[in-house]
C-alpha positions as CSV (number, residue, x, y, z in Angstrom):
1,X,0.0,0.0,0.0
2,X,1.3,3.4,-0.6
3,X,1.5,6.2,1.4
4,X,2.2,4.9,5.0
5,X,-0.5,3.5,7.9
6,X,-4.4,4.5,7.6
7,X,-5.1,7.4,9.3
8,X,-6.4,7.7,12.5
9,X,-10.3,6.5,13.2
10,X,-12.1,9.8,13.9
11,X,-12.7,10.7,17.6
12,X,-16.0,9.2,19.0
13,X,-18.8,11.4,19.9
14,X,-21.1,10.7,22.5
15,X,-24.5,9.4,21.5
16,X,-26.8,12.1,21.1
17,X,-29.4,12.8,23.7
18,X,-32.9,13.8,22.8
19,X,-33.7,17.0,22.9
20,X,-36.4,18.2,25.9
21,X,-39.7,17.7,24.2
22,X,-40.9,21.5,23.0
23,X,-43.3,23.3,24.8
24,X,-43.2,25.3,21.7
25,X,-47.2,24.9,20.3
26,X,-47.4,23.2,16.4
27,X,-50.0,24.9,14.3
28,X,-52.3,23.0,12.8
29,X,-53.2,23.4,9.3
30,X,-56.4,25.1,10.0
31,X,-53.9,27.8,12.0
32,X,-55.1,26.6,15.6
33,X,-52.6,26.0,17.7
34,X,-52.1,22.6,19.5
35,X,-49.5,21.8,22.1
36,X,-48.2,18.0,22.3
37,X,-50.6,16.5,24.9
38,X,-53.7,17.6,23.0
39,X,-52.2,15.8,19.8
40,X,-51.3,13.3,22.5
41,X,-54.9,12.7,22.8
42,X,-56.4,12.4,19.5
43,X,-57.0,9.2,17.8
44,X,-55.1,8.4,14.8
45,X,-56.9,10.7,11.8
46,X,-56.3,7.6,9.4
47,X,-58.0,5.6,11.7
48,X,-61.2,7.8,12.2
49,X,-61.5,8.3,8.6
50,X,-61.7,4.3,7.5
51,X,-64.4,4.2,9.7
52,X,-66.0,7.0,8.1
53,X,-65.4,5.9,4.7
54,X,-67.2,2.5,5.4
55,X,-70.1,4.4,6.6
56,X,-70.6,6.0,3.4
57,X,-71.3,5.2,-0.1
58,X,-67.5,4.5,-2.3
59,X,-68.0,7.2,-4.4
60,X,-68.6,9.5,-1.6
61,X,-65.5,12.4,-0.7
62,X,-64.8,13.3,3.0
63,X,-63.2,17.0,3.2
64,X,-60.2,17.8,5.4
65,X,-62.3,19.6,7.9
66,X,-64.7,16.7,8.3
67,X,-61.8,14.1,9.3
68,X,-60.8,16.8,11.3
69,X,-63.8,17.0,13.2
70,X,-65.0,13.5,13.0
71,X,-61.1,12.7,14.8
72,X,-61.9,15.6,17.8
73,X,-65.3,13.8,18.5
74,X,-64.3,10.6,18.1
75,X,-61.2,11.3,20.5
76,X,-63.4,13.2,22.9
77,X,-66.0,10.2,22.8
78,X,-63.1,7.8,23.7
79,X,-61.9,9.9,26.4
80,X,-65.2,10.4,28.4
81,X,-65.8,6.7,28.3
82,X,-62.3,5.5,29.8
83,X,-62.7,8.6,32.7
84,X,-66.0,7.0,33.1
85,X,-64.9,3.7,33.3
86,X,-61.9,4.5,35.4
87,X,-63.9,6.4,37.9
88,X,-65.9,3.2,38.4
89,X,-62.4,1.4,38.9
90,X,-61.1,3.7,41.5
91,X,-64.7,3.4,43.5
92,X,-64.1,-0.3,43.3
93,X,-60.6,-0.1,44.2
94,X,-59.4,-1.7,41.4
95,X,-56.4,-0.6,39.1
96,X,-56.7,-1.8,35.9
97,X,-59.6,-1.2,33.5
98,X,-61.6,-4.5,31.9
99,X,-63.4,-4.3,28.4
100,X,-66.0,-5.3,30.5
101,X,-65.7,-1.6,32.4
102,X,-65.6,0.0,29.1
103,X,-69.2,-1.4,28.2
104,X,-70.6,-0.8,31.7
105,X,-69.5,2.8,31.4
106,X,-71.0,3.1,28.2
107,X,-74.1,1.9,29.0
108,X,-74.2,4.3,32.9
109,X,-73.9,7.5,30.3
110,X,-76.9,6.8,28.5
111,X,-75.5,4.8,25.1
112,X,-77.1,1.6,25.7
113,X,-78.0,1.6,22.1
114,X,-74.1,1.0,21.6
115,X,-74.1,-1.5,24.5
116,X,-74.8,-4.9,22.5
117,X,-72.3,-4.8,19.1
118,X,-69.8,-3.9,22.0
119,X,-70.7,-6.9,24.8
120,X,-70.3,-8.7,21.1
121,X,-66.8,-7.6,20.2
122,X,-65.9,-8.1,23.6
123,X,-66.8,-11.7,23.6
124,X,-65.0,-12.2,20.1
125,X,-61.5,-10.6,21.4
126,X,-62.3,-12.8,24.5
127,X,-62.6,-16.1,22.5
128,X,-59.6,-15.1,20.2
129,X,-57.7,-14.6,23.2
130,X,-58.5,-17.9,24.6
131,X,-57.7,-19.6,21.3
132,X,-54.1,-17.9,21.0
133,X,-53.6,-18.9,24.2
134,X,-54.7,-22.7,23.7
135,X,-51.9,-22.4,20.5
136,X,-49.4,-21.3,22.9
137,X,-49.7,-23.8,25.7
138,X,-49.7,-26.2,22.9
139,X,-46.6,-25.1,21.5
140,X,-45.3,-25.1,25.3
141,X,-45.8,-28.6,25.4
142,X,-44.1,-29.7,22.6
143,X,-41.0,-27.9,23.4
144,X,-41.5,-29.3,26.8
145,X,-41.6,-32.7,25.5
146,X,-39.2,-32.3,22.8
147,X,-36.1,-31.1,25.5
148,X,-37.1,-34.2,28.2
149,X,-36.9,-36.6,25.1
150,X,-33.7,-35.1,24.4
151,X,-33.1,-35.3,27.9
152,X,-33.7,-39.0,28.2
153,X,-31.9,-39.7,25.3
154,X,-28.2,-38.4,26.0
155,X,-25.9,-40.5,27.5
156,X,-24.2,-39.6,31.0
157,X,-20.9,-38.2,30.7
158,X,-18.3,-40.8,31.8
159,X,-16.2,-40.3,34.9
């Protein structure tokens, strides 16, 4: 090789720490302003607007401003259920919320038209729980098995 040894590796740099999260507000495009923990609190505008679009016809359009509002209700809906739900918690003494608080709640502030698809999709994500669950012990087992066969099989070391 010409020329001598490689030159030196550059000096290391320490990692990078993240900057302080900014209490600096983000505009929205509208021109409101929104700090981080009300964006913290919306619901995913992608989200809210596949459920819109498969309540109306394929042909129909759905404006900016409608997604927009459609995500601040949607978001607001959410949130007064869970604060009702954990209010109910904390009277119970309990900790953690259940899907089965979430329907309660709904149905204590008046939407107990909304009551039955959810006691539905609660019993579907219940039964698909159980049935991943079943797969896994399953799987457990045969691993189980598998390593005492193994086990059974080797030979002792000699002395």
């Amino acid at each position: 090789p010409k020329g001598g040894p490689p030159p030196p590796p550059p000096p290391q740099q320490p990692p990078k720490k993240k900057p302080p999260q900014s209490t600096q507000p983000e505009t929205a495009e509208d021109g409101q302003t929104l700090f981080d923990d009300e964006l913290d609190r919306l619901l995913p505008v992608g989200t809210v607007a596949s459920v819109m679009r498969a309540a109306i016809p394929p042909e129909a359009k759905i404006g900016r401003d409608a997604r927009e509002a459609a995500q601040d209700c949607a978001s607001e809906f959410v949130a007064f259920v869970a604060s009702e739900a954990s209010d109910a918690c904390a009277a119970a003494g309990r900790r953690i919320m259940t899907g089965r608080d979430v329907v309660d709640a709904v149905v204590r502030l008046g939407f107990d038209r909304q009551a039955a698809p959810l006691e539905a999709f609660l019993a579907t994500c219940v039964e698909k729980r159980r049935g991943e669950n079943k797969v896994k012990r399953a799987k457990r087992a045969k691993v189980v098995a598998a390593q005492a066969a193994a086990a059974a099989t080797e030979e002792p070391a000699a002395p």
